[in-house]
C-alpha positions in Angstrom: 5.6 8.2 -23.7 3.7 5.2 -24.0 0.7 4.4 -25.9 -2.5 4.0 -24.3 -4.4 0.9 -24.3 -7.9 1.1 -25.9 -10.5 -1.4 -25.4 -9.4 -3.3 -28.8 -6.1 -3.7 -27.1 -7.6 -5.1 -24.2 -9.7 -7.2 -26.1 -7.1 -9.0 -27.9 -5.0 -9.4 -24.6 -7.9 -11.2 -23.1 -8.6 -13.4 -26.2 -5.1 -14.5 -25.7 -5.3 -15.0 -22.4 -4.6 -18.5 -20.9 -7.2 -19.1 -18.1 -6.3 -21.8 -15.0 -9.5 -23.2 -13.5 -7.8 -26.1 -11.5 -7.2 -25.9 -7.7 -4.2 -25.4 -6.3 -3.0 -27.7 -3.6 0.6 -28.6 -2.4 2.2 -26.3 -4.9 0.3 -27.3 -7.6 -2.5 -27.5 -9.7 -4.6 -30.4 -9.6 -8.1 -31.2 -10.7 -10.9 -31.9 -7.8 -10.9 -35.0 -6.3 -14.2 -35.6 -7.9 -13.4 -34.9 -10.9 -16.4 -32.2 -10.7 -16.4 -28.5 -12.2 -18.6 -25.8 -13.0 -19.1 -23.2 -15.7 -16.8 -19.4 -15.7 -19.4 -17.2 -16.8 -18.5 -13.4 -18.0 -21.0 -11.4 -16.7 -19.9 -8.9 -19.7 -21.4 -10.7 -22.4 -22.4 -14.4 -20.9 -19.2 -16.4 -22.6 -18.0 -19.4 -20.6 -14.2 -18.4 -19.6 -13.2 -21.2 -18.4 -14.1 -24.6 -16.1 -13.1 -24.2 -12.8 -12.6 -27.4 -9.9 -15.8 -27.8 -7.9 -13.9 -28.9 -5.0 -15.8 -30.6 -1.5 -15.2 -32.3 1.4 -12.5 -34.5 -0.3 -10.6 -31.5 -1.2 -10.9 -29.6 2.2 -9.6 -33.0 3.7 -6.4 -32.8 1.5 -5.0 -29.2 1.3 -6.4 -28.9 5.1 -3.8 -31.8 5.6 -1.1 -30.5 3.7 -1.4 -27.4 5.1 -0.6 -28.7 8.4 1.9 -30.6 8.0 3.8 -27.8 6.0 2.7 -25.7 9.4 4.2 -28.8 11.5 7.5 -28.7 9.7 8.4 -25.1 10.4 9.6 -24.2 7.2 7.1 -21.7 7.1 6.3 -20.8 10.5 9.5 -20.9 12.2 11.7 -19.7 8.8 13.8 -16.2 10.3 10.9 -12.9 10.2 13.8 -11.5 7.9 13.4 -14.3 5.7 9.7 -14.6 5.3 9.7 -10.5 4.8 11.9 -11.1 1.3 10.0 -13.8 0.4 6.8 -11.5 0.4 8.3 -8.8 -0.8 8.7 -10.9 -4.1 5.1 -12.2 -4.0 4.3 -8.7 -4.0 6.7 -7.9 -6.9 5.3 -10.4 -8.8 1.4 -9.7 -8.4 2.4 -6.2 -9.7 4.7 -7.5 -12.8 1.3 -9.8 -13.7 -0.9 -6.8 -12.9 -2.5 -6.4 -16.6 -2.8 -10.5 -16.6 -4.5 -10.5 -13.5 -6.7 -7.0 -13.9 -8.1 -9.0 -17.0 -8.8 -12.1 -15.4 -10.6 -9.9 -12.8 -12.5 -8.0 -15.0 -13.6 -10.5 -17.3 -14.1 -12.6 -14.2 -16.3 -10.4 -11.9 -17.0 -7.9 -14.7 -15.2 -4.3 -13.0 -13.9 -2.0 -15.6 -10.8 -2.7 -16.3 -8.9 0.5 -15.0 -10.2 -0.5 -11.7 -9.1 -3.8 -11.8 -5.7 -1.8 -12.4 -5.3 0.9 -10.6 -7.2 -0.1 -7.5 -7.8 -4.1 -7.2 -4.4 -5.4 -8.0 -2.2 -2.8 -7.2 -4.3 -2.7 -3.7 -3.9 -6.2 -3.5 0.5 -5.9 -4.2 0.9 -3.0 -1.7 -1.3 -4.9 0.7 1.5 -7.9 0.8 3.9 -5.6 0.8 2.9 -3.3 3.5 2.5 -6.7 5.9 5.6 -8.3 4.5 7.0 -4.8 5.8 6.2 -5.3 9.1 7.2 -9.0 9.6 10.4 -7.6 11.2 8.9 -4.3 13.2 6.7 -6.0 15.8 8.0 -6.8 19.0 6.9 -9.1 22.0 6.2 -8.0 25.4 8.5 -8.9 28.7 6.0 -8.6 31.9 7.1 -6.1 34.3 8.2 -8.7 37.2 10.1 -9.1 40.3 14.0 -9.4 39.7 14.1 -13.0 40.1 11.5 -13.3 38.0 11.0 -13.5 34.0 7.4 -12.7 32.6 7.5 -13.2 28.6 4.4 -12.3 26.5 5.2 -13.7 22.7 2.8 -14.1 19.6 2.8 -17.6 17.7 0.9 -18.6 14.3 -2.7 -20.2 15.0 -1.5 -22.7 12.5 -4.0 -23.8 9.6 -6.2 -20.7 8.3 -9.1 -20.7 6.4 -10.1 -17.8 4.6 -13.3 -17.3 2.5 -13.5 -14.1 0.5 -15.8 -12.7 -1.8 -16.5 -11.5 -5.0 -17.1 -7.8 -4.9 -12.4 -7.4 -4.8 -11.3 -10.8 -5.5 -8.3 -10.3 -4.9 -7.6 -7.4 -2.9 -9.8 -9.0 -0.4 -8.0 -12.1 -0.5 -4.8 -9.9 0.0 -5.9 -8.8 3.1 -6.1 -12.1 4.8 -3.0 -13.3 3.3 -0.8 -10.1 4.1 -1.3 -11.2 7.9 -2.1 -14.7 8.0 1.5 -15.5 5.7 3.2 -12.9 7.7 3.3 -14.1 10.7 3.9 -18.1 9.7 0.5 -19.6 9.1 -0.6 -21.7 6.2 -3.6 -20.9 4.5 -6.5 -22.5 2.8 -8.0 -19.7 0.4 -11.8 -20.4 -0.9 -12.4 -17.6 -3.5 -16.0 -17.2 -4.3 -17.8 -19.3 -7.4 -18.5 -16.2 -8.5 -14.5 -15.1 -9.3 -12.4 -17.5 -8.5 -9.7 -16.6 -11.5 -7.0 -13.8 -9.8 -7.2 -16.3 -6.4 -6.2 -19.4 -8.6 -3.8 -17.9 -10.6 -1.4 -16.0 -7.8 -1.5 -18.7 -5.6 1.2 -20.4 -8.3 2.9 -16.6 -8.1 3.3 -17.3 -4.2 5.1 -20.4 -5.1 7.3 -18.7 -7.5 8.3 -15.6 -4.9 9.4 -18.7 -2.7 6.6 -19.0 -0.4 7.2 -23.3 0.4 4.4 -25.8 -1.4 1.1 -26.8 1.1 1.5 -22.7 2.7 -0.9 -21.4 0.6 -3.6 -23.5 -1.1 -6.5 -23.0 -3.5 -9.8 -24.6 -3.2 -12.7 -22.9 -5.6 -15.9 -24.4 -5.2 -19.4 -23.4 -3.8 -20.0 -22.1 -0.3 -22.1 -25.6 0.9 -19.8 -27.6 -0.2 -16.5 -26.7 -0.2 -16.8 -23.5 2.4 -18.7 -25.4 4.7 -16.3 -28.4 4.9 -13.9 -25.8 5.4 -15.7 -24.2 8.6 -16.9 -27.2 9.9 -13.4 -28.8 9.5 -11.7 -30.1 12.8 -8.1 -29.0 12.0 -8.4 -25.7 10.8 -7.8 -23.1 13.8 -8.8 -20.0 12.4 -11.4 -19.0 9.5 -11.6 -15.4 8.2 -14.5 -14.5 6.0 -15.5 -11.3 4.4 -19.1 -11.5 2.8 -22.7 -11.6 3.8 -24.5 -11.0 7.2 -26.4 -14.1 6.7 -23.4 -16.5 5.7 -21.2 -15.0 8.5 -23.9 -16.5 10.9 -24.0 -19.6 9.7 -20.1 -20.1 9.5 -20.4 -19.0 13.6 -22.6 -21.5 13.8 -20.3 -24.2 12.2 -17.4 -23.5 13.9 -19.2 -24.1 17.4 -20.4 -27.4 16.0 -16.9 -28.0 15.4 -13.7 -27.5 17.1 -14.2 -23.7 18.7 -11.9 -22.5 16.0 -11.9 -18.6 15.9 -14.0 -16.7 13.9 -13.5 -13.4 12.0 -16.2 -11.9 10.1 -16.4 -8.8 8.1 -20.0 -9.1 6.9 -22.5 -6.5 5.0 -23.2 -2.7 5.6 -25.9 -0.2 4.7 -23.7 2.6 5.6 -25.4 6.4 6.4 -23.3 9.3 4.4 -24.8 12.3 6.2 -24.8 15.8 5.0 -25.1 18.6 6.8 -26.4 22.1 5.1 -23.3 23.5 6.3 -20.8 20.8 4.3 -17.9 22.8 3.0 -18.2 22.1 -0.4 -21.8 20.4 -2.0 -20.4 20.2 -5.0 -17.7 18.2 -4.2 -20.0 16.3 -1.3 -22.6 15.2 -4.3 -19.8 14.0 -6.3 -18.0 11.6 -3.4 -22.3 10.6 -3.2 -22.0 9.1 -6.7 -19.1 7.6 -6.7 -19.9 6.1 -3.0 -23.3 4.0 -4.8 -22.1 3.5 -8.1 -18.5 3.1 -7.8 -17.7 -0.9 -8.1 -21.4 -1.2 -9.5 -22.6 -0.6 -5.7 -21.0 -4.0 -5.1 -19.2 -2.8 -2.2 -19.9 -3.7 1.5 -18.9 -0.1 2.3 -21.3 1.7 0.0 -22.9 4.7 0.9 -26.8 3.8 0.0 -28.7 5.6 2.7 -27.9 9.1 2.1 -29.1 11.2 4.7 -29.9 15.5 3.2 -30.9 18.0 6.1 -34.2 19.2 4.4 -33.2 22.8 3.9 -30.5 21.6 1.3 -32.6 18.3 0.2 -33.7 19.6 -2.9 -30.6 21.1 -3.9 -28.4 18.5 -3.1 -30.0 15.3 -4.4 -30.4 17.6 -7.9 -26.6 18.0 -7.5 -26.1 14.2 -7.1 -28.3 13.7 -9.9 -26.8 15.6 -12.3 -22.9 13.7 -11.0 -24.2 10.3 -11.6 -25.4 11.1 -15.2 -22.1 13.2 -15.9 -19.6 10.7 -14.8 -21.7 6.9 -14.0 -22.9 5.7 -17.0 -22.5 2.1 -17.3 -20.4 1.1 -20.4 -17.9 -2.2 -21.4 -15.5 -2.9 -19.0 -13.1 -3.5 -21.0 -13.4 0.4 -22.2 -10.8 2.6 -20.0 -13.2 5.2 -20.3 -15.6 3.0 -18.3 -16.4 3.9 -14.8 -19.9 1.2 -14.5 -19.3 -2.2 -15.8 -21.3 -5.1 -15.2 -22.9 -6.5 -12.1 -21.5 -10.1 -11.5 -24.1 -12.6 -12.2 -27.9 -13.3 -13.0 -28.6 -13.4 -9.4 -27.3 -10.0 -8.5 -29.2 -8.5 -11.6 -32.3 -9.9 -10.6 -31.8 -8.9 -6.8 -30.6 -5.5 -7.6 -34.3 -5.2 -9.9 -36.4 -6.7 -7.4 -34.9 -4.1 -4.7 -36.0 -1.5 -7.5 -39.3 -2.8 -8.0 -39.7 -2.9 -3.8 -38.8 0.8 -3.9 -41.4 1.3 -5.8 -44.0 -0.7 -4.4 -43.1 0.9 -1.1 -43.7 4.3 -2.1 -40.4 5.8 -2.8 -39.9 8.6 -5.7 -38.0 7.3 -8.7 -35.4 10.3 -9.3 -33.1 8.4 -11.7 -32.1 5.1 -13.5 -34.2 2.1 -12.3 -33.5 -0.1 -15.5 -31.2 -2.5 -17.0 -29.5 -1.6 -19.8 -27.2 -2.7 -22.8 -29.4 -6.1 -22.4 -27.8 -6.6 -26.5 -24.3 -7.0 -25.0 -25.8 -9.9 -23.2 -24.1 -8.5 -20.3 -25.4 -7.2 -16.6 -26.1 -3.7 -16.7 -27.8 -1.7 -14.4 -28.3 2.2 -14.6 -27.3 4.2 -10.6 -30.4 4.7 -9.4 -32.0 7.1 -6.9 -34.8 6.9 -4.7 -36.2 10.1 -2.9 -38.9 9.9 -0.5 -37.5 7.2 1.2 -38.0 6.6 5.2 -35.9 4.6 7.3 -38.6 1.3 7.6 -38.1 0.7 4.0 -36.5 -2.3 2.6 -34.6 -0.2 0.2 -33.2 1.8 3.2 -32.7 -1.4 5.4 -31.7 -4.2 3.2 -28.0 -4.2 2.1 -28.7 -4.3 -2.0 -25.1 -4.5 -3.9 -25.7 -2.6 -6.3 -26.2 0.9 -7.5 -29.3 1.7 -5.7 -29.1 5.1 -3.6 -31.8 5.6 -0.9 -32.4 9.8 0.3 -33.9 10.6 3.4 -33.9 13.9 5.4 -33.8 14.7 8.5 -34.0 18.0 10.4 -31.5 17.9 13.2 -28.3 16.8 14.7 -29.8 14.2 16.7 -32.2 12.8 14.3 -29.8 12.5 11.4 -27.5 10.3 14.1 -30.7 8.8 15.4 -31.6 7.7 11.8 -27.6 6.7 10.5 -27.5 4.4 13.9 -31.2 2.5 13.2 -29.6 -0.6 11.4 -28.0 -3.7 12.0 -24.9 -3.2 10.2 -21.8 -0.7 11.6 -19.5 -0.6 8.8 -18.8 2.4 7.9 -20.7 6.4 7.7 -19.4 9.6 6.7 -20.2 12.9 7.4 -19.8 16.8 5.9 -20.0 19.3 8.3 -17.5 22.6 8.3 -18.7 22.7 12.3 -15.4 20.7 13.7 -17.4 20.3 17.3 -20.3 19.2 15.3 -17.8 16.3 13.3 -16.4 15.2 16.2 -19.8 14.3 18.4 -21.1 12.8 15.1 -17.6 10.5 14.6 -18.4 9.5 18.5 -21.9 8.7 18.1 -22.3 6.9 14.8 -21.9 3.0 15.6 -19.3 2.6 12.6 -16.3 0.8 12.4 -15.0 3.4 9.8 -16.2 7.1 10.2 -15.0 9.3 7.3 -15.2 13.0 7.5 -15.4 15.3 4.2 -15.0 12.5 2.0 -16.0 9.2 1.6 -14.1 6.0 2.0 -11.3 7.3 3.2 -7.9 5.3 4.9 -5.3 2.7 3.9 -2.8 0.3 5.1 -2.4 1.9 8.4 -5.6 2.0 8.9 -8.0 -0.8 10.7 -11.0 -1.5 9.2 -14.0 -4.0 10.3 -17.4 -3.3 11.4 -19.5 -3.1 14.8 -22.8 -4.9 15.1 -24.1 -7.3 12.5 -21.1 -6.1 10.4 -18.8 -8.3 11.8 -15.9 -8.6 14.1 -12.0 -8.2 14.0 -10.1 -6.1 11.8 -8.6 -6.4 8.3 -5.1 -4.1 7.3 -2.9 -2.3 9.7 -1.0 -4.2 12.4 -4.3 -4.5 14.1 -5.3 -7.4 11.7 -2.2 -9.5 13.0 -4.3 -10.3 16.0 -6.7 -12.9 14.4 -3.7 -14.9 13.1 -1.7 -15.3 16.1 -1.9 -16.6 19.4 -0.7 -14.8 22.5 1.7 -17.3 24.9 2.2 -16.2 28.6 6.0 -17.9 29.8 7.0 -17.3 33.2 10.5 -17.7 34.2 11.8 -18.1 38.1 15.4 -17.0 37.8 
């Protein structure tokens, strides 16, 4: 039996670790054209990890260009589905054979806890390769149903360059689930992690390389979203850009690609997501628990997170106690590099002071402090926030409105069926929303009416590989994972054929 790591163990690991802050073009790493970089900071304890490339317009010209003409060559996108399928399969196998390098780099990065970064973020991230490496060889064209001297041939190519601009919040993970597809089916990619954790992205784009995957298919540009990003999305030879991230940048890239060359768009974008319980939920016990861990899982830095939490009045009381009492028990922030940690750091000075201002608006606005509303372990000189919960709160509040990122919970009641789905449905965003009910009619007209990509019953944040996910409304458009997601890399070719 082996022995467990503690946080000293981790520690020393990530004192020895050996941090790459260069971009990644052509198979190789490579300094900015500039010459420019800009500061790693830990949002653990404020150390600089490392310099990372500040790459622009110079460096979006160059992997953009290598990219293509790796595309052009075909040794990529026209190499046998068999082939490529192996090839990923090792890229996989290798992202989970560097899993504790790569958890560390996250965590110290971004500033998770660090049995996150492990069991969820980088092990997501392999069996999200995998799982699309799996299916390479498993998805078949269309023939047209046509006269007999006819031929009707419906076939799926690569778009061809891909940009893809992730965030923070799963650095990795959400990179994986642009590059599952995107490398799947033959197209090279130009990956811009975010300023904010660019580490796990820079490093496994040199594991790619190793697995096999040809130099120029995937690239590596860190950098800041208005330089960088924007060359990216305004660029004429990139055919396709995938972003996950905020409402408001989602927008603008829109923008930028009309201004451009039409190149598709796919946005996943923000959520304020309703988890609605019903006074007849089979278990509130086990409904206030998946209530925690839905706002202060991932430091509420999760697009899914369930912040508006919606208590029929006749249980409100009750419940919100019940939630309470689960956040103190199990949420307490601590080091991230502590296995026992289950609330690490939020990423950086911004999102500390945004996540404080949102708690000062709650209170401005009239909402009833239940728990938290503080930062804490301000010694470490990390970014700690205490989950917080607001009671009291109506629907026209910023707090309840306003995606936060961070561990802020909102509670409102309602009375009825219809005005709980009334309430869930009054936002821009259509992520996600759960719901508790042991009335299976009663779950099935809520999963119909709530305006959610991703509608969870009994539990929260539910789903996996197989399983689409994206938003409706202001929350985007197109699907990440399952074989849905291979739609916004390929192209669908029409060939008819008079025999």
């Amino acid at each position: 039996m082996s022995k467990a790591v503690s946080r000293q163990d981790w520690e020393q690991r990530a004192a020895a670790l050996q941090i790459q802050g260069q971009a990644f073009v052509a198979g190789q790493y490579q300094p900015a054209v500039s010459g420019e970089t800009f500061d790693c900071i830990s949002p653990i304890d404020g150390r600089v990890l490392a310099q990372i490339a500040s790459c622009d317009q110079a460096d979006a010209d160059l992997a953009v260009a290598n990219a293509r003409a790796v595309f052009d060559s075909g040794v990529w996108s026209r190499k046998a589905p068999v082939q490529r399928k192996r090839i990923m399969q090792r890229f996989a196998d290798l992202i989970e054979q560097h899993c504790e390098e790569l958890a560390l780099l996250e965590t110290l990065d971004m500033g998770k806890p660090i049995g996150d970064s492990m069991a969820v973020d980088i092990t997501g991230a392999a069996r999200s390769i995998r799982w699309s490496a799996e299916a390479i060889d498993k998805v078949y064209d269309e023939v047209a149903p046509t006269a007999h001297d006819e031929l009707g041939l419906i076939t799926r190519e690569p778009v061809g360059v891909v940009a893809a601009i992730v965030p923070w919040n799963f650095p990795l993970l959400m990179a994986s689930w642009k590059l599952g597809p995107a490398l799947a089916t033959g197209n090279s990619v130009v990956l811009k992690p975010s300023e904010k954790s660019p580490l796990t992205a820079i490093r496994v784009a040199a594991l790619a390389v190793e697995a096999g995957i040809p130099a120029g298919v995937l690239n590596v540009l860190p950098g800041y979203g208005h330089t960088v990003g924007k060359a990216l999305a305004l660029h004429m030879d990139v055919d396709t850009l995938v972003f996950t991230g905020s409402t408001r940048v989602a927008k603008q890239l829109m923008i930028y690609a009309g201004e451009s060359n039409m190149k598709r768009v796919w946005l996943e974008a923000g959520g304020k997501s309703p988890n609605v319980v019903f006074a007849d939920a089979p278990d509130l016990d086990a409904a206030a628990e998946a209530a925690a861990s839905a706002i202060a899982y991932n430091q509420g830095e999760v697009c899914t997170a369930g912040s508006r939490l919606l208590v029929e009045e006749s249980i409100r009381e009750e419940f919100v106690g019940k939630v309470v009492e689960a956040l103190k028990r199990s949420w307490a922030p601590g080091h991230p590099l502590d296995p026992n940690t289950s609330v690490g750091a939020l990423v950086d000075t911004i999102q500390i002071e945004t996540v404080l201002r949102y708690i000062d608006t709650g209170h401005a606005d009239g909402a009833t402090l239940k728990l938290g509303g503080k930062r804490v372990m301000e010694e470490t000189g990390g970014l700690f926030v205490e989950p917080t919960v607001f009671d009291g709160v109506t629907n026209s509040m910023r707090i309840a409105r306003e995606e936060i990122f961070g561990p802020v919970l909102s509670v409102i009641g309602f009375s009825s069926f219809d005005e709980a789905m009334q309430i869930a449905n009054d936002t821009i965003y259509g992520l996600a929303a759960a719901v508790w009910t042991s009335d299976l009619s009663k779950a099935h007209r809520a999963a119909r009416t709530l305006r959610a990509g991703s509608v969870w019953v009994n539990q929260y944040d539910g789903g996996d590989m197989t399983a689409p996910f994206g938003g409706f409304k202001q929350s985007g458009n197109g699907r990440d994972k399952s074989l849905h997601a291979f739609d916004k890399y390929t192209e669908l070719k029409a060939t008819w054929i008079k025999l």
